[in-house]
GUSEVEX-162890 format. One record per residue: residue in one letter; x, y, z of N, C-alpha, C, O in turn. Coordinates in pm, whole numbers, plus 50000, padded with zeros to 5 digits. Layout:
BEGIN
AXYZXYZXYZXYZ
...
END
This chain:
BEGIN
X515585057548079514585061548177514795076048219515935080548212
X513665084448268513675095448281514595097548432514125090648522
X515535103848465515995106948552515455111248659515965106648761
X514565118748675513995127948733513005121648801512525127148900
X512425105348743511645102948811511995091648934513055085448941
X510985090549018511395086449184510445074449210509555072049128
X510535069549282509695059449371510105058149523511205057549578
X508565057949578509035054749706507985048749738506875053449715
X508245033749817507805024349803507535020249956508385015650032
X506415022549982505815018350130505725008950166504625004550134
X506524999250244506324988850325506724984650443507644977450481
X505834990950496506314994350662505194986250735505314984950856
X503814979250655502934978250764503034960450798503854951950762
X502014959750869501944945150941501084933650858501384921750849
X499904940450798499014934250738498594920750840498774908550832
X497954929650936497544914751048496234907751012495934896751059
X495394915150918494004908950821494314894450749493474886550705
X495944892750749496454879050658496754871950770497294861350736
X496614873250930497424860851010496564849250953495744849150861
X497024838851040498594836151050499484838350930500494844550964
X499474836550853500914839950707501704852750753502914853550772
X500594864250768501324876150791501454881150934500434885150991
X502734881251003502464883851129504084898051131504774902751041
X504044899551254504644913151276506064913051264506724923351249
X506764895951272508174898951239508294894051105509414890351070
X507374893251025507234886450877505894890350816504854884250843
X505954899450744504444906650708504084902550609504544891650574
X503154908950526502754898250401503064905050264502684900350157
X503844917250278504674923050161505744918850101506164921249988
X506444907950246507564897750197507094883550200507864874450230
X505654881250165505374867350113504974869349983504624880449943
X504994858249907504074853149776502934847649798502784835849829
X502024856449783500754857249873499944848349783499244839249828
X500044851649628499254845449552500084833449480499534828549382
X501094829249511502124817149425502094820549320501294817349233
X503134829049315503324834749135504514830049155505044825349054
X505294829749282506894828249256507594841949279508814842349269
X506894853349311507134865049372506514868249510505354864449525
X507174875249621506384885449679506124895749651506594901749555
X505004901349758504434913149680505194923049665504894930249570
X506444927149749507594938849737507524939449622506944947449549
X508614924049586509094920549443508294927249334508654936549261
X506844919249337506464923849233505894939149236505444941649124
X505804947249301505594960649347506704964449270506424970649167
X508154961849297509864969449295509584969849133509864979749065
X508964957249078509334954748931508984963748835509644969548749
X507244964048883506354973948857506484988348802506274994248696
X506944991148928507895007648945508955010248843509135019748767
X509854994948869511114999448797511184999548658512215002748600
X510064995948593509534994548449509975009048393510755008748299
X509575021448438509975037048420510145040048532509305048248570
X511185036048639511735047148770513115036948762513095024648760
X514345046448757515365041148726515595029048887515155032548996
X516115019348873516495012348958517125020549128516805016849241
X517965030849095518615036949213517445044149264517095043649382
X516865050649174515635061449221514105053549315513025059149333
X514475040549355513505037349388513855039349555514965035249592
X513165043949630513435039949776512275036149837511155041349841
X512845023449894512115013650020511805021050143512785023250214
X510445026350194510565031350262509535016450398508475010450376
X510365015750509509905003050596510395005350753511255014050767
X510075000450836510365001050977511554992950999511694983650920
X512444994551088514224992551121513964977851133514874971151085
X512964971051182512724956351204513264948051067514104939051072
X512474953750915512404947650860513404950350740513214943150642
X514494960150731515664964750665516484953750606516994954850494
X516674938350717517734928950638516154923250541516454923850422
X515044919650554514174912850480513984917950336513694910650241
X514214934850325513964943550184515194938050129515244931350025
X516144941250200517664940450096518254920050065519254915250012
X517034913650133516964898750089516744898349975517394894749877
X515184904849998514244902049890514624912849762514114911349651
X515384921649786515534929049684516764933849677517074944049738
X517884924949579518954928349661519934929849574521054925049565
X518864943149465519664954849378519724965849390520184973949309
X519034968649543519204979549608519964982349677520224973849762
X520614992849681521664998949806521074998549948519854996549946
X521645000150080521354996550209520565014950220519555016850287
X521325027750134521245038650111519915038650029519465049749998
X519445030850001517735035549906516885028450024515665028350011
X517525022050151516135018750251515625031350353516565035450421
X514805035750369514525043850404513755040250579512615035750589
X514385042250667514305031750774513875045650911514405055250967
X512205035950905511555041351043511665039451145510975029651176
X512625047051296512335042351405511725042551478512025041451597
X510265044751415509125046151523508055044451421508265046851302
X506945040551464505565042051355504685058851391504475063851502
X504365063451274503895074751292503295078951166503505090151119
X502275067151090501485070250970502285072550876503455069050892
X501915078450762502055080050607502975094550625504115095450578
X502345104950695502905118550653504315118350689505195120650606
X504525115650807506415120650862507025117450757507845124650701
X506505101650707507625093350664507725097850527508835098450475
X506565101450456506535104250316507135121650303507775126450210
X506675128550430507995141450429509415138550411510015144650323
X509895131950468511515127250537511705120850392512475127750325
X511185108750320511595109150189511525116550058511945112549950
X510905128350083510845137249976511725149250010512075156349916
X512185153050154513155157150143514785153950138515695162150127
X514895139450149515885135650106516095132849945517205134249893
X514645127849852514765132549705515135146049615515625146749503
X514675157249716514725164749681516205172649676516645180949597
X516865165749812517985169649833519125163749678519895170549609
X518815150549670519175148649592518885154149399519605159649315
X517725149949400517415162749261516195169749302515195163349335
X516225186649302515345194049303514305194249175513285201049175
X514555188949108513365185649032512615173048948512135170748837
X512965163949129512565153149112510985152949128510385160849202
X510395143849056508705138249091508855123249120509535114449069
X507955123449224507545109249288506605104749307505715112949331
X506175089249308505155083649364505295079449414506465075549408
X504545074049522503895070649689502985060449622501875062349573
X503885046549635503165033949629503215024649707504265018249700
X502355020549793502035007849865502494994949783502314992149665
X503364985749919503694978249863503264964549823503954956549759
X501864962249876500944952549852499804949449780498944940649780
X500124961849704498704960649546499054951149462500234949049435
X497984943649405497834937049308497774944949160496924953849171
X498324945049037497894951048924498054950648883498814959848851
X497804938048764497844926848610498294939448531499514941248521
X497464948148475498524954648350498734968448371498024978448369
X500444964748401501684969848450501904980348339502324990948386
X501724980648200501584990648091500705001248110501085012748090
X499384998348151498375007748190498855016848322498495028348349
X499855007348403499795014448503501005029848481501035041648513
X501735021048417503355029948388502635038648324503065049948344
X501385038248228501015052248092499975065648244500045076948292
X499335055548249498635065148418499745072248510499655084548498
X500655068848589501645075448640502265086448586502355097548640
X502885081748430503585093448377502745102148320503165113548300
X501625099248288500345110248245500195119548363499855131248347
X500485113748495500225123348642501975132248631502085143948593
X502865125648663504255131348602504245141048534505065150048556
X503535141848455503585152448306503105168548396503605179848390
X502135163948462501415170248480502125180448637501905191848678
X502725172648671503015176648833504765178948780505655176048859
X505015183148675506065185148664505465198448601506075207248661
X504865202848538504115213848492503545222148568503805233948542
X502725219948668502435225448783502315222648873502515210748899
X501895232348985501955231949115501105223849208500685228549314
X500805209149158499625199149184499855189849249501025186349236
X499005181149347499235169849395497935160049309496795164249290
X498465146449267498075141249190498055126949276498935124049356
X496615116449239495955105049296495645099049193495385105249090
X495615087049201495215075349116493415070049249493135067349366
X492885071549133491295067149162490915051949106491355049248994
X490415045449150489715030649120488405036349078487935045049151
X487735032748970486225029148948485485017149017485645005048998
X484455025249121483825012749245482895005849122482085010549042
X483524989949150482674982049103481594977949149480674973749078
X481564978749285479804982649414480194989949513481184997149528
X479174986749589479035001749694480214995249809479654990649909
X481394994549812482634989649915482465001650021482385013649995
X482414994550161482055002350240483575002950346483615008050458
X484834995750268485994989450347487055006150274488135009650322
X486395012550168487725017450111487265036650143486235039250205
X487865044150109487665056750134487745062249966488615061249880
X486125069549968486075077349830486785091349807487105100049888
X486915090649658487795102449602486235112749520485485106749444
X485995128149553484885126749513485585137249423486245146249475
X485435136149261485895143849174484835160349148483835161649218
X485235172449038484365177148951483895168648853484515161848771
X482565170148876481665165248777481915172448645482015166348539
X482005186748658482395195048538483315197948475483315207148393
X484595188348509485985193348483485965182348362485705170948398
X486175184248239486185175948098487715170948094488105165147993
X488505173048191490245167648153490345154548169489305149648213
X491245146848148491535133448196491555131348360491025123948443
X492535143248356492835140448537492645150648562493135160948516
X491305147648699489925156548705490695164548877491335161848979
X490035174948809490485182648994489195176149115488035172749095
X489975176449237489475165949356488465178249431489035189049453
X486995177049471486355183349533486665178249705486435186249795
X486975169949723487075164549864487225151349862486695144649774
X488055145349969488125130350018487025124950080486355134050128
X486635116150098485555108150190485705101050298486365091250263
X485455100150422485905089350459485285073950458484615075450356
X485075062750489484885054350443483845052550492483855053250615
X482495049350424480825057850438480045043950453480505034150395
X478905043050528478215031150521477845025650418478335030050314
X477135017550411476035009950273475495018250211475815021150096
X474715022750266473455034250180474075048850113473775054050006
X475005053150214475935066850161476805056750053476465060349940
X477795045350044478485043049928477265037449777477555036649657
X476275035249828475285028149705474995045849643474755047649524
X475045055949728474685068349672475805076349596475595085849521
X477295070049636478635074349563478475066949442479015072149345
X477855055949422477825048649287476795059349179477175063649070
X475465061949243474525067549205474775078849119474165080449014
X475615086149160476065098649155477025104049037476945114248967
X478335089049043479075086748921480035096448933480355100348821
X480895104549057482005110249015482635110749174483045120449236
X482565099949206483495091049310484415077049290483945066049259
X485485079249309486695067549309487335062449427487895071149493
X487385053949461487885044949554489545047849590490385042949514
X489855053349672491205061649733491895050549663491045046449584
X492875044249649493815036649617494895043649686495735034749671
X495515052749750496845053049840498115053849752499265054149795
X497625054149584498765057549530498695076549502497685083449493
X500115080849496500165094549471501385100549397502555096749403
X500885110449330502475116049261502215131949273501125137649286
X503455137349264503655149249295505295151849298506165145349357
X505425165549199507205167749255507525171949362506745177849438
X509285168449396509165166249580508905185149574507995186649655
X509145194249538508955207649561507625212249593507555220749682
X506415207849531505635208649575504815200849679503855204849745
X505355190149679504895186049817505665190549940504985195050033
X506915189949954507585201550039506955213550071506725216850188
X506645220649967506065232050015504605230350075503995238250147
X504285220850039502515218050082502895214850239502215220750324
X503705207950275503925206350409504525214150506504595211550626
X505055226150435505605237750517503875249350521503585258250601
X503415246350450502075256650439501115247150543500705252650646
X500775234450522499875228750604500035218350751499175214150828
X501955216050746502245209750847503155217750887504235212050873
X503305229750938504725234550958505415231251068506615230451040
X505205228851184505755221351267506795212051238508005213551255
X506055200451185505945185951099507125192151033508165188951090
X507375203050890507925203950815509435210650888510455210350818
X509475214850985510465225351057511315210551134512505207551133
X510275204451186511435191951241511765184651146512005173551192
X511915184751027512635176250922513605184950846514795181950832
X513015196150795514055204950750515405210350840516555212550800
X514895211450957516145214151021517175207051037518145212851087
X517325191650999518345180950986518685181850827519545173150816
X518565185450744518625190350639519825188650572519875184350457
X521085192650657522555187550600522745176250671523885173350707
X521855169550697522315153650788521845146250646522325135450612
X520965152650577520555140550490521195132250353521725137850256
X521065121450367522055117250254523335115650324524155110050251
X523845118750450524635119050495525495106750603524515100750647
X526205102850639526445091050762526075101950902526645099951009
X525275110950889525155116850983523395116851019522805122451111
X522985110250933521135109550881520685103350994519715107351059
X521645089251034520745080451099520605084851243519635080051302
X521265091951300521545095951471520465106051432519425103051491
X520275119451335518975128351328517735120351321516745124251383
X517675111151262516775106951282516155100251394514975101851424
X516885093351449516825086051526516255093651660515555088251746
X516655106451662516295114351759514985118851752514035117751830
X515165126051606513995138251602512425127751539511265130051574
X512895116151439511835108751426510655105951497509565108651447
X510755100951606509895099451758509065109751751507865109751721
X509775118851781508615136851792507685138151706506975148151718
X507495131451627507185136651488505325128051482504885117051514
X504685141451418503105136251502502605125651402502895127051283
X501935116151440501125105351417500065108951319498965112751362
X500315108151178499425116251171499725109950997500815105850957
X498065110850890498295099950775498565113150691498725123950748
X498625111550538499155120750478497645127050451497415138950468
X496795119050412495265120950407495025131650444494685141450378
X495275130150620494665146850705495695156150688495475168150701
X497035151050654497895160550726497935168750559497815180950562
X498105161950417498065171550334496975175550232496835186150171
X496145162950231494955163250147494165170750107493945178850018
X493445162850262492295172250302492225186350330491275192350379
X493895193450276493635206750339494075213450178493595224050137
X494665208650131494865213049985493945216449866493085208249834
X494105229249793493305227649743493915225449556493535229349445
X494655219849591495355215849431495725200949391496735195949343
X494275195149439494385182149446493775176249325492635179149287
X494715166049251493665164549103493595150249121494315145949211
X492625138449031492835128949012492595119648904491755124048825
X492955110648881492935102348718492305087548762492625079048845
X491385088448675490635072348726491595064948617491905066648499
X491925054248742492805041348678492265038048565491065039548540
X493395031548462493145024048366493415010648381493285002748287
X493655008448458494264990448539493024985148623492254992348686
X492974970748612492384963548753493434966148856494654967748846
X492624966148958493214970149076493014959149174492164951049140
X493604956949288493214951549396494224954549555495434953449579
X493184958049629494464960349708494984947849834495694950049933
X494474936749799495124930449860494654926050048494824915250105
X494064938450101493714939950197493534927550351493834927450471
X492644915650215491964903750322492114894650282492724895650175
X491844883550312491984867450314490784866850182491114859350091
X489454873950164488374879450104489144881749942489124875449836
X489664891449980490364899249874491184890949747491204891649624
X491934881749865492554875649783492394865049716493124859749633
X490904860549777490264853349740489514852349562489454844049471
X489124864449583488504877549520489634873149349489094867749252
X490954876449349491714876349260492504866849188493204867949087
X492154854749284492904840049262492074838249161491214846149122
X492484821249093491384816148991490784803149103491284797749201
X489804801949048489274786449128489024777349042488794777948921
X489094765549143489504748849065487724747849027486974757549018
X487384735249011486314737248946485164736049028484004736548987
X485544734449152484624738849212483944749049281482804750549326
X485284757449274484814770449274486084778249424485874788849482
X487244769149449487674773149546489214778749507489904773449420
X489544787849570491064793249554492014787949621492054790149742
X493274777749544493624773049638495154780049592495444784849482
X495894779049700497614785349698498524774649762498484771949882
X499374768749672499934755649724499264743649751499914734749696
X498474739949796497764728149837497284722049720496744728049627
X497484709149727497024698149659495724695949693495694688249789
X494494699549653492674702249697492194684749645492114678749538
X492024682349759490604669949775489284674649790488704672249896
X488654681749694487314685849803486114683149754486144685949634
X484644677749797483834669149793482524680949871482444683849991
X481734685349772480434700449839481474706549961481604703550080
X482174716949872482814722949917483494731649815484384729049734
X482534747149851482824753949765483464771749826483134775849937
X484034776849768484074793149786484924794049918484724801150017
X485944785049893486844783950026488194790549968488594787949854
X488894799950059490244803550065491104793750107490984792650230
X492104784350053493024776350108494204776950077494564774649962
X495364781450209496494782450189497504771950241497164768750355
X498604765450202499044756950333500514760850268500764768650177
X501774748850384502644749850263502894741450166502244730950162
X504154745050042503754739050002503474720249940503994709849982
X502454722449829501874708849825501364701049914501484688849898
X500804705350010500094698750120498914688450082498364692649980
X498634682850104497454676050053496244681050163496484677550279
X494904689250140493824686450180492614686150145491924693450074
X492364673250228490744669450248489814683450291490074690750386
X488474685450177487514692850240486264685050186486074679950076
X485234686050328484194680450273483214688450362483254688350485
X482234696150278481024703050338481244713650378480564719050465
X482114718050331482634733850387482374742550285482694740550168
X481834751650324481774764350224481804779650227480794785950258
X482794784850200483144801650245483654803750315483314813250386
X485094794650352485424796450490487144799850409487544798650294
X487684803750515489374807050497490044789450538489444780850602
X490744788950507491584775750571493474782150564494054784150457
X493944783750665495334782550617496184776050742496104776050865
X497154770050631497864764050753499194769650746499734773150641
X500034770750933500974778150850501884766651009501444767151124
X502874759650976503564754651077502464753951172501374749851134
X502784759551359502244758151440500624763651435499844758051513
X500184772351364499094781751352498014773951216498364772651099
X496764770051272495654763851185494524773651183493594774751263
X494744779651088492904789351081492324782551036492824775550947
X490944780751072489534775150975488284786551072487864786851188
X488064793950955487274805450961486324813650886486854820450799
X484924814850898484464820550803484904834250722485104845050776
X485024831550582484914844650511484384854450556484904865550556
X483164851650604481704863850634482654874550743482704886750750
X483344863750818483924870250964485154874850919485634879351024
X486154876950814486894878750801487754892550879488894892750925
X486914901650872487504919050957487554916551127487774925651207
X487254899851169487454901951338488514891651328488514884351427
X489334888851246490754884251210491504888051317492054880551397
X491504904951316492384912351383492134907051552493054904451629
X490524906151587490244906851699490984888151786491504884351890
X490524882351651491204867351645492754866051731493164859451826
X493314876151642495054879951685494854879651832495114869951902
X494244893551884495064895151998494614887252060495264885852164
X493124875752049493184863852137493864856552155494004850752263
X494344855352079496014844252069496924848752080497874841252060
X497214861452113498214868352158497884864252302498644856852364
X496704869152359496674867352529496514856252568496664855452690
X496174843752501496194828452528497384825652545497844820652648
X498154829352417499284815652412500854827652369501964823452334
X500524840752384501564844252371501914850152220501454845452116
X503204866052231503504870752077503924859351956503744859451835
X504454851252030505144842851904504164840951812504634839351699
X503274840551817502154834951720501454847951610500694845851515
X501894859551652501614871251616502544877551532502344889051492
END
């Protein structure tokens, strides 16, 4: 495997779109969301480690969830977790690990992968990455992986390419943010818009420098701990200066201001996993048409249902159709699909009813 190359592997968030399964002291990056017999880390770590040497991968996650990575993944050093004491978006954190890659090899390249994508062929994905690699090791570029919108998704944020650029991996005219019905049916129309996917590569030198040119602040409170890093002296700098450090996604803080932004439309199915919907979306269904995960399905006109329980549960459905079902111990959802995005709003009702435990 190429030395030089890196991973850093995002899983820091809550994914509260999956309660009950996914809640805040147990998220849904450390479940097996779809019963493969993996979680999604897992199969994320595997992914990566196909071409990014095993050491070169770092876990980047919030201090909560540090013993759960080195459970679930536990061919990693305690030294490849990359541990947030505060939440503060994509940028701090994806600075702070590229200057600790960098510290380590200056002419390392990395990708910035989320740790809850779905993506059947893992070959396509490894030939796409190192095709961006090639490239960001050559020059001075920040490089994106694009989805081809299969309809007008009004949940994801478009990548809007040159129409005129004939390369594989097309230079980026601007980001989008995530546009109604009629503006995304007109990104289809148009034919040189891709669906953000949140993956990214770039060597740490030039993204370093992109963040001393467009975040300098941002970049001055990380560099200045600089001989702490890699060090038994890392975790007290951080611990301090982390906090300060502005709220802020990598999107605004390096993107949108760059103008050496290129991107490569995937060669993989994609999925990101996002919703109860989503995952619905990627399962197979029994023959009546429902996705089930663990459960032993009785079901009688009853179709296009999400059902999770644990496992081998036996359930009865009769007359239900499009709805979520999961059961998880104390916590019973039965909920329409349609409603799926007031999930969140669901939470904090049951947060103020009955209390965090349930959250």
């Amino acid at each position: 495997m190429n030395k030089n190359y890196y991973a850093v592997l995002m899983a820091g968030g809550v994914g509260s779109r999956f309660w009950p399964i996914s809640t805040t002291e147990y998220p849904k990056q450390f479940h097996d969301m779809l019963g493969t017999g993996d979680t999604l880390i897992q199969k994320t770590f595997q992914r990566l480690n196909k071409f990014v040497p095993t050491e070169n991968i770092l876990i980047l996650t919030n201090e909560r969830y540090n013993d759960l990575v080195l459970e679930q993944l536990p061919m990693v050093s305690q030294e490849q977790v990359v541990l947030e004491p505060a939440m503060r978006n994509t940028a701090p954190c994806i600075l702070y690990a590229a200057l600790k890659i960098q510290k380590m090899n200056p002419d390392g390249v990395m990708i910035v992968a989320p740790s809850d994508h779905w993506i059947e062929d893992e070959e396509a994905f490894a030939t796409d990455v190192t095709s961006c690699f090639d490239k960001c090791e050559k020059e001075n570029v920040l490089c994106t992986l694009g989805i081809k919108p299969t309809f007008p998704n009004t949940g994801f944020g478009y990548i809007e390419f040159d129409k005129s650029d004939e390369n594989q991996i097309k230079k980026v005219n601007q980001f989008r943010e995530k546009p109604d019905y009629a503006t995304a049916k007109e990104f289809l129309v148009q034919g040189n818009f891709l669906w953000n996917a949140g993956i990214f590569m770039w060597s740490v030198r030039t993204i370093v420098d992109a963040f001393k040119e467009y975040q300098s602040t941002q970049f001055h409170l990380f560099h200045d701990g600089i001989s702490c890093l890699n060090t038994s002296e890392e975790k007290d700098f951080i611990a301090e200066n982390y906090p300060k450090a502005e709220n802020i996604s990598i999107d605004y803080a390096i993107l949108e201001k760059s103008d050496a932004i290129f991107v490569l439309e995937a060669t993989f199915d994609w999925n990101d996993l996002g919703t109860w919907g989503s995952l619905f979306d990627k399962l197979n269904k029994e023959n009546m048409g429902n996705a089930v995960v663990n459960a032993q399905l009785l079901a009688e006109d009853a179709t296009g249902n999400m059902i999770r329980t644990p496992k081998d549960k036996i359930v009865v459905v009769d007359g239900l159709k499009d709805y979520i079902i999961v059961d998880k111990e104390e916590v019973l959802l039965i909920y329409p699909k349609a409603k799926e995005q007031d999930i969140k709003k669901v939470l904090n009702s049951v947060k103020e009813n009955f209390g965090d435990k349930y959250a």
